[in-house]
C-alpha positions as CSV (number, residue, x, y, z in Angstrom):
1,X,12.2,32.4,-31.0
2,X,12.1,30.8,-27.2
3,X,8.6,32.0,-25.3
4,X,8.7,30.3,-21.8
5,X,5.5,28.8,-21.3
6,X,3.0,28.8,-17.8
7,X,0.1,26.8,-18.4
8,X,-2.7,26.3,-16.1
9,X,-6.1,24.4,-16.1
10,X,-8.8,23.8,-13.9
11,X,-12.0,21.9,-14.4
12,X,-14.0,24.8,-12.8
13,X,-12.5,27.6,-14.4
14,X,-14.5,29.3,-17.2
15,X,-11.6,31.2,-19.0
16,X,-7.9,32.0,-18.5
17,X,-6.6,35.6,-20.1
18,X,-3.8,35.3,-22.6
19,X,-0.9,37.4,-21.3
20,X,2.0,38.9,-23.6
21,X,5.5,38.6,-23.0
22,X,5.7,42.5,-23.1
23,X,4.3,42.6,-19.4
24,X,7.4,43.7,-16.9
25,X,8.4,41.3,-14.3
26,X,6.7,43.3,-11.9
27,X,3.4,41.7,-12.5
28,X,4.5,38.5,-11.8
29,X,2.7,38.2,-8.5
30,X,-0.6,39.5,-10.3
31,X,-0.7,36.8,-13.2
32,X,0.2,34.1,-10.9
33,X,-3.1,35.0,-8.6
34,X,-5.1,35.3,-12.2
35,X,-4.1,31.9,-13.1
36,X,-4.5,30.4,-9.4
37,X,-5.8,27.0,-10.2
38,X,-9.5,26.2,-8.4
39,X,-10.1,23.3,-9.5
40,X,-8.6,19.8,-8.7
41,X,-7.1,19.3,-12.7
42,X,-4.0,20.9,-13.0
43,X,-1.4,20.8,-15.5
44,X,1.2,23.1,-15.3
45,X,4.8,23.8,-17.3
46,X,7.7,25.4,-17.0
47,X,9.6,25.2,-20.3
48,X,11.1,26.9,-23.1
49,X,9.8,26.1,-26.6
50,X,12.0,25.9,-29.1
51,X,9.4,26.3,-31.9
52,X,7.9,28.9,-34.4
53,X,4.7,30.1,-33.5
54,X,3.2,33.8,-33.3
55,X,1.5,33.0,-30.3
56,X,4.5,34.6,-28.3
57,X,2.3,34.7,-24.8
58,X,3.4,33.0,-21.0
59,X,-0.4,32.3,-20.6
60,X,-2.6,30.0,-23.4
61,X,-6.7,30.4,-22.9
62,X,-7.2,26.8,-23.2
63,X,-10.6,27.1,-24.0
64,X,-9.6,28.4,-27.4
65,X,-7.4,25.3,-27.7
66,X,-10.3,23.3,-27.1
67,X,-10.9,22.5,-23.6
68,X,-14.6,23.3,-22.4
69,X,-15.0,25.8,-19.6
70,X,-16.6,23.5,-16.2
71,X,-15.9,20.3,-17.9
72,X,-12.7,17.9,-17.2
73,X,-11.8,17.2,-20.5
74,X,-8.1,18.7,-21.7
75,X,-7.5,15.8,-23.9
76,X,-8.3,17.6,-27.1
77,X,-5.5,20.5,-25.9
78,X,-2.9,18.4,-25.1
79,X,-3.2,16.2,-27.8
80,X,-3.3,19.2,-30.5
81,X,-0.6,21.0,-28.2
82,X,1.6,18.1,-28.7
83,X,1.0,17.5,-32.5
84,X,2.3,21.2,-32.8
85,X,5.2,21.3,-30.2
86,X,8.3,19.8,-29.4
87,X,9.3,20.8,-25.8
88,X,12.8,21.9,-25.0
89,X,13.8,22.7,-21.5
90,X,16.1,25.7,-20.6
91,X,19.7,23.8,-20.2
92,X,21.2,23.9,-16.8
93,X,19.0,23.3,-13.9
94,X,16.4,25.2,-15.5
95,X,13.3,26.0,-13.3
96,X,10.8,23.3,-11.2
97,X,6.7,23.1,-10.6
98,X,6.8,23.1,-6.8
99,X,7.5,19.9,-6.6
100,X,10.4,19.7,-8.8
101,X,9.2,18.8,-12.0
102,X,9.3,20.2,-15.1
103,X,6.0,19.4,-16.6
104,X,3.5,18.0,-14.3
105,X,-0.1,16.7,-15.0
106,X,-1.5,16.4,-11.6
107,X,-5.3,15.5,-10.4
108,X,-7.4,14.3,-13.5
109,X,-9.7,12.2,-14.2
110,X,-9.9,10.5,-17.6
111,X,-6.6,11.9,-19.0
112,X,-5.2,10.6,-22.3
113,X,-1.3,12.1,-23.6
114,X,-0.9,11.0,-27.2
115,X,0.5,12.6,-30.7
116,X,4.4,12.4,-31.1
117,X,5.5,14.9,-28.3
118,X,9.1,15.0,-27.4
119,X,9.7,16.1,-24.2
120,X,13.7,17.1,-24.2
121,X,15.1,17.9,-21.0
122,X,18.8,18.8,-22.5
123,X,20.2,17.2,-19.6
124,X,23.9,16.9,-20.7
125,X,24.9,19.6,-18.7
126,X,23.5,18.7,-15.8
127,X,24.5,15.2,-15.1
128,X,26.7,14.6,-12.5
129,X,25.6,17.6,-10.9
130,X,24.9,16.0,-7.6
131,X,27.8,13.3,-8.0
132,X,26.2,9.9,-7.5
133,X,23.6,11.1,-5.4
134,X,19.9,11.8,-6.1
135,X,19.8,15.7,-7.1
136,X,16.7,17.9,-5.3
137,X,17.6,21.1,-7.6
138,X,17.2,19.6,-10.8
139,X,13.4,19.3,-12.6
140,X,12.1,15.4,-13.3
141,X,11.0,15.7,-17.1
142,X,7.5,14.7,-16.6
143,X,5.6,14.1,-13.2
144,X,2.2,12.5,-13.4
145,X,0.5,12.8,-9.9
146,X,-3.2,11.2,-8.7
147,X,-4.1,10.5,-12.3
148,X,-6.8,8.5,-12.7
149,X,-7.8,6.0,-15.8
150,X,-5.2,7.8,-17.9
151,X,-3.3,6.8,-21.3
152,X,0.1,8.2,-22.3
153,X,0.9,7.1,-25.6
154,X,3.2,8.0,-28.4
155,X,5.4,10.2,-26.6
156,X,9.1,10.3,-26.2
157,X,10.8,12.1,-23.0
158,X,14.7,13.0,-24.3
159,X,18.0,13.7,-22.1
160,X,16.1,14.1,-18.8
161,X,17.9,16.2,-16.0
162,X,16.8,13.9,-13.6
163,X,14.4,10.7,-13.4
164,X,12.3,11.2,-17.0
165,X,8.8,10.2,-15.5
166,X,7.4,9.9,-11.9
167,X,4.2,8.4,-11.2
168,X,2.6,9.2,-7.9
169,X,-0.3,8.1,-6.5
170,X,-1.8,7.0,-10.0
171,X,-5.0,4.9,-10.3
172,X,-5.1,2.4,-13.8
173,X,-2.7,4.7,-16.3
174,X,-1.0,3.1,-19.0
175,X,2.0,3.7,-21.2
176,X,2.0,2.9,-24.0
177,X,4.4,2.9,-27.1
178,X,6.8,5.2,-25.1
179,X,10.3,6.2,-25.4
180,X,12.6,7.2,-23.4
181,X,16.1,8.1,-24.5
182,X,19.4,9.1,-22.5
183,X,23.1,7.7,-22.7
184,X,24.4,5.7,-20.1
185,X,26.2,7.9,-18.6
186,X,23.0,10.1,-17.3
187,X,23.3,9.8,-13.6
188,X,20.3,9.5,-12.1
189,X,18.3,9.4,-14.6
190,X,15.6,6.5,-14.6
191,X,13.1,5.9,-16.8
192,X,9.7,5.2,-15.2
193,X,9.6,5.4,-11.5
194,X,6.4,4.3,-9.7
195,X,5.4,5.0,-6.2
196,X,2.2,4.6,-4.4
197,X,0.0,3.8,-7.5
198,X,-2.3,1.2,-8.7
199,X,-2.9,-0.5,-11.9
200,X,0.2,1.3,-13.6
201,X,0.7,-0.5,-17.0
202,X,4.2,-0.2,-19.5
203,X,3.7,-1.5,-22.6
204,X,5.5,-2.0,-26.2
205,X,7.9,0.6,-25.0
206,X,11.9,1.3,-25.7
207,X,13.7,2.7,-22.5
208,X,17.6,4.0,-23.3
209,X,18.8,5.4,-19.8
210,X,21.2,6.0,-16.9
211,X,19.9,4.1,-14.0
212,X,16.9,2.1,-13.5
213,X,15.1,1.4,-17.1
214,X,12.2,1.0,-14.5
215,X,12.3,1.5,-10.7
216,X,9.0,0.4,-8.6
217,X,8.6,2.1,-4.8
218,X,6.9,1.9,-2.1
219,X,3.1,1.3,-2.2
220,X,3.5,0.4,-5.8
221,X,0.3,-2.7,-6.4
222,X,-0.7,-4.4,-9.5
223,X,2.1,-3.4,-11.8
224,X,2.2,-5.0,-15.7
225,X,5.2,-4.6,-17.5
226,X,5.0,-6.4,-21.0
227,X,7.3,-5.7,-24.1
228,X,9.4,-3.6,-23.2
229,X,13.2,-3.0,-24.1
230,X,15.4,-1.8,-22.0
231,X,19.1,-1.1,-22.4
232,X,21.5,0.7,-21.2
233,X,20.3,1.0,-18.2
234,X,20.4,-0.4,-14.9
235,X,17.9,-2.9,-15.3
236,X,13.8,-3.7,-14.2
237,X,14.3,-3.3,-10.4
238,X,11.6,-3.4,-7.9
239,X,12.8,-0.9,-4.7
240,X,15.2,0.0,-3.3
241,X,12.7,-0.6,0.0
242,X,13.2,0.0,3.7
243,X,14.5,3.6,3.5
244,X,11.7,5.0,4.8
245,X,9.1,4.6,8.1
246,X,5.7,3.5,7.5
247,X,6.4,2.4,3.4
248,X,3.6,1.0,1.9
249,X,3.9,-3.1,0.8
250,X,4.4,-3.5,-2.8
251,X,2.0,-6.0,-3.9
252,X,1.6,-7.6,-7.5
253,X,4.3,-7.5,-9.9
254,X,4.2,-8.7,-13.4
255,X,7.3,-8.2,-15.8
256,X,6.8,-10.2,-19.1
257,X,8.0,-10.6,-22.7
258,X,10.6,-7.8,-22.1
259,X,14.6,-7.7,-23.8
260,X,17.5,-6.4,-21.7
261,X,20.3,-5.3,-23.8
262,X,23.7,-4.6,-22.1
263,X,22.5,-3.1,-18.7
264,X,23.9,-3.7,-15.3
265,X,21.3,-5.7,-14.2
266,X,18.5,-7.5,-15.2
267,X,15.5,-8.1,-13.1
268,X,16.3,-6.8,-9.4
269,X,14.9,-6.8,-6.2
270,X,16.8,-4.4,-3.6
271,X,16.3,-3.6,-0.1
272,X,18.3,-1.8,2.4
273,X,20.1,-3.3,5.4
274,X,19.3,-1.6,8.6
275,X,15.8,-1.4,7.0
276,X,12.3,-0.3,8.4
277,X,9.9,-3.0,8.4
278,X,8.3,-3.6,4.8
279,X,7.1,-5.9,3.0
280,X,7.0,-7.2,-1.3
281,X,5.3,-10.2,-2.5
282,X,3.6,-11.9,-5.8
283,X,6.4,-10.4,-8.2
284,X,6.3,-12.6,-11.3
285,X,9.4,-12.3,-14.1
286,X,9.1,-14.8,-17.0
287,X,9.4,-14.7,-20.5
288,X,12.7,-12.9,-20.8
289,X,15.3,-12.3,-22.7
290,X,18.8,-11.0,-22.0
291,X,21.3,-9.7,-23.9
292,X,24.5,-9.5,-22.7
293,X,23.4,-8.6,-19.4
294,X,25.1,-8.3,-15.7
295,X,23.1,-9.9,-13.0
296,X,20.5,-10.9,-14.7
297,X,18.3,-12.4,-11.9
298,X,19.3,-10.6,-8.3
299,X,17.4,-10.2,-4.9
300,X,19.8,-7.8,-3.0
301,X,18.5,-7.5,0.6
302,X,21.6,-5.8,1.9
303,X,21.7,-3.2,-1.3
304,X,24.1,-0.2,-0.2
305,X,25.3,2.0,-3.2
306,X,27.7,4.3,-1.1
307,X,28.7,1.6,1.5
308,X,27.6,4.0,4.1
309,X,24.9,1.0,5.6
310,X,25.1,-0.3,9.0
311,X,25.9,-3.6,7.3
312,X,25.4,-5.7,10.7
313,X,21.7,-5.4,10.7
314,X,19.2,-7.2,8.5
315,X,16.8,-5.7,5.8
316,X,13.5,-6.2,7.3
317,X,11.9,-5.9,4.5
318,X,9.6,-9.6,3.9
319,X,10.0,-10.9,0.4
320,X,7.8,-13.3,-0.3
321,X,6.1,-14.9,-3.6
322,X,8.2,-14.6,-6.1
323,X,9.3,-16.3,-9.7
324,X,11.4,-16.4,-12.3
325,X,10.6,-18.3,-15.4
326,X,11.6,-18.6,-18.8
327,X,15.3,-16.1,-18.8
328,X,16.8,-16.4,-21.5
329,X,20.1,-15.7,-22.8
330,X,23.9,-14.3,-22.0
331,X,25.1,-12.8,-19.3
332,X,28.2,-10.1,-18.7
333,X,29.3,-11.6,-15.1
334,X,29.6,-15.3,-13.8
335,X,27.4,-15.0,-11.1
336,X,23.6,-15.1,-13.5
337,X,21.7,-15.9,-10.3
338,X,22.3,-13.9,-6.8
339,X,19.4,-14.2,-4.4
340,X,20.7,-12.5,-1.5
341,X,18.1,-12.2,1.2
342,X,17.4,-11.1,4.4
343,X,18.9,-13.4,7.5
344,X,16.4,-11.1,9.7
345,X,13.4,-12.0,7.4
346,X,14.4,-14.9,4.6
347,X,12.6,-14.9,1.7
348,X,9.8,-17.2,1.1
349,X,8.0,-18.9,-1.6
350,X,11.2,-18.0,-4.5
351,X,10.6,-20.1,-7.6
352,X,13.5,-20.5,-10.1
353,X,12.2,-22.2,-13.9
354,X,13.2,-22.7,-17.1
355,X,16.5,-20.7,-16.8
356,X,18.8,-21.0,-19.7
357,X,21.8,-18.2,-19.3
358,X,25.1,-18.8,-20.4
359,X,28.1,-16.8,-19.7
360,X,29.9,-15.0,-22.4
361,X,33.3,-13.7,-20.5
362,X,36.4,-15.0,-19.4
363,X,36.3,-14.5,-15.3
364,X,35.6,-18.4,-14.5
365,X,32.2,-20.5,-15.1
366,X,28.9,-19.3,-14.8
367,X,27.4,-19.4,-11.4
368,X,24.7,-18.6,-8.5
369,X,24.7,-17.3,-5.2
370,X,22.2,-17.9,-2.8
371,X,22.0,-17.0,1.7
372,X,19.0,-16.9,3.4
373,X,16.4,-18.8,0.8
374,X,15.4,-22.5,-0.2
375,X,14.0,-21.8,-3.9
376,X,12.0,-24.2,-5.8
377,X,14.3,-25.1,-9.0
378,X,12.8,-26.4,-12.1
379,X,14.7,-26.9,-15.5
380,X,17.7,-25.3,-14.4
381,X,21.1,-26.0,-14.9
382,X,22.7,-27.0,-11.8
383,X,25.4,-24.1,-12.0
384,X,22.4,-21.9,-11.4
385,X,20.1,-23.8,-8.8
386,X,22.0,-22.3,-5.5
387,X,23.1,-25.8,-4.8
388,X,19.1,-27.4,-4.8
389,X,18.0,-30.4,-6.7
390,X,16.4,-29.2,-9.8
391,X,13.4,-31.1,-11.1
392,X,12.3,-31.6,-15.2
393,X,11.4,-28.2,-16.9
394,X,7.8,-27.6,-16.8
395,X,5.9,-27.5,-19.6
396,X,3.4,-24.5,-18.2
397,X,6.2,-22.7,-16.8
């Protein structure tokens, strides 16, 4: 039996009525006003459940689930709501919260997301929708927006219609053990993407996806990324950046211990040509490992998926503070370093160490290309030092 699912909850509500399905569509406009959120914790979604339960109502009374009436603690309901549940959206483009997810958790304090949930978006039918381009009509599987000190663990979000998880405006949230899992031929579908938050951490996590594994925007500041696997995919990138007026500086980057497993790139930094002024620095990649991997180390200041860029103009987008130590591995294409930065702003302070890639096709000898940036080399082969002198490895590196 399917029973689609509106749940609301705010801190400074005292009780929501259970509705039944039997209610005509005519009342709509009255059960939305009974469950008007007024408080600042909301969760709300829009889903089918695939599941057997003979609690066939639109509405829960979270209070009866656990939650305390004036108090911001939902952990024990969504905890207990995901031990019995696994989510299934409707296929096709399904229905969106209002700002186009599919399940959104969205001003709490002290939020925790735990038990085994599965989140499936049954995307399949969906991809490609919007051809290459990013796709306004279909739901992201999970939004989390101005979340603060919050823990997701244990979860898995399946066969997204559109990005899995967006992070907006977070303060210190951490994920933890979570999986994400799409084919690689699920356009637009990235993994974690992370705007305008703070203290985001992604830990001992397996991402499976169609585009970015992990994709960091603008305002994006103290960012740990440690253990993660990732593959297929499109890589760890950090942007794209310079789309948009007024972005917010991305500051504080750390990707470590990680594995990339055949993905089209490995740790990127892109930025528009033509760009608004912006500005990236201390990003710190070390301790990798790729696997048969294209690109693995790439700063793309004149990125341009559609080749629709005015090309003759310069990212302005300041990089600046950045490393790459201890890579590891194979990669797919013989060019395993590109740093291709900005002739309107060059890159500064690029530190290349303790690379060891090696080329596993049959297009020529591995290589690098570098324009616009005089990186400090150490322990690298010379094929890879964009034509500096490379000094001993470092032992601290």
């Amino acid at each position: 039996m399917c029973n689609c699912l509106s749940w609301s909850y705010s801190s400074s509500a005292t009780t929501y009525a259970s509705t039944r399905r039997r209610e005509s569509n005519n009342t709509k406009s009255g059960r939305e006003n009974m469950v008007k959120s007024i408080g600042i914790a909301k969760v709300t979604f829009l889903l089918v459940l695939f599941v057997s339960t003979g609690r066939a109502q639109s509405i829960f009374d979270v209070t009866k689930d656990g939650a305390k009436a004036n108090g911001p603690d939902i952990n024990a309901v969504l905890a207990r709501l995901l031990l019995r549940f696994k989510f299934k959206a409707l296929s096709g483009a399904g229905k969106t919260t209002e700002d186009g997810g599919w399940v959104t958790f969205q001003r709490i304090q002290g939020f925790t997301l735990s038990g085994g949930g599965i989140f499936d978006g049954q995307g399949a039918s969906s991809w490609g929708a919007c051809g290459n381009d990013y796709c306004k009509q279909l739901p992201i599987n999970m939004r989390f927006d101005f979340i603060t000190n919050g823990l997701v663990q244990d979860v898995t979000s399946l066969n997204s219609k559109q990005f899995h998880v967006n992070v907006l405006g977070c303060k210190n949230v951490a994920f933890r053990r979570f999986t994400i899992t799409a084919p690689a031929d699920s356009k637009n579908t990235d993994g974690i993407h992370i705007g305008r938050s703070s203290g985001i951490e992604i830990s001992d996590s397996k991402i499976a996806t169609g585009d970015d594994c992990i994709s960091i925007g603008g305002g994006a500041q103290n960012v740990s990324i440690t253990k993660v696997t990732c593959g297929p995919g499109h890589g760890i990138s950090v942007g794209s950046l310079g789309q948009y007026e007024r972005e917010e500086p991305v500051v504080g980057i750390t990707v470590k211990g990680c594995t990339l497993t055949s993905t089209d790139n490995g740790m990127r930094i892109k930025t528009w040509p033509a760009s608004y002024a912006g500005s990236a620095s201390n990003m710190h990649f070390e301790d990798l490992t790729m696997v048969n991997v294209s690109n693995p180390i790439i700063i793309d200041q004149a990125y341009c998926p559609h080749n629709d860029c005015n090309a003759k103009h310069p990212s302005r987008v300041k990089i600046n503070n950045v490393s790459f130590k201890n890579i590891r591995g194979t990669s797919a294409t013989p060019v395993a370093v590109k740093l291709a930065c900005s002739s309107g702003v060059p890159c500064d302070g690029v530190e290349l160490a303790n690379i060891d890639l090696k080329y596993i096709g049959k297009e020529g000898h591995i290589s690098s290309e570098c324009s616009n940036v005089k990186p400090k080399v150490i322990g690298v082969q010379s094929a890879l030092a964009c034509g500096s002198p490379t000094a001993a490895p470092s032992r601290k590196a």
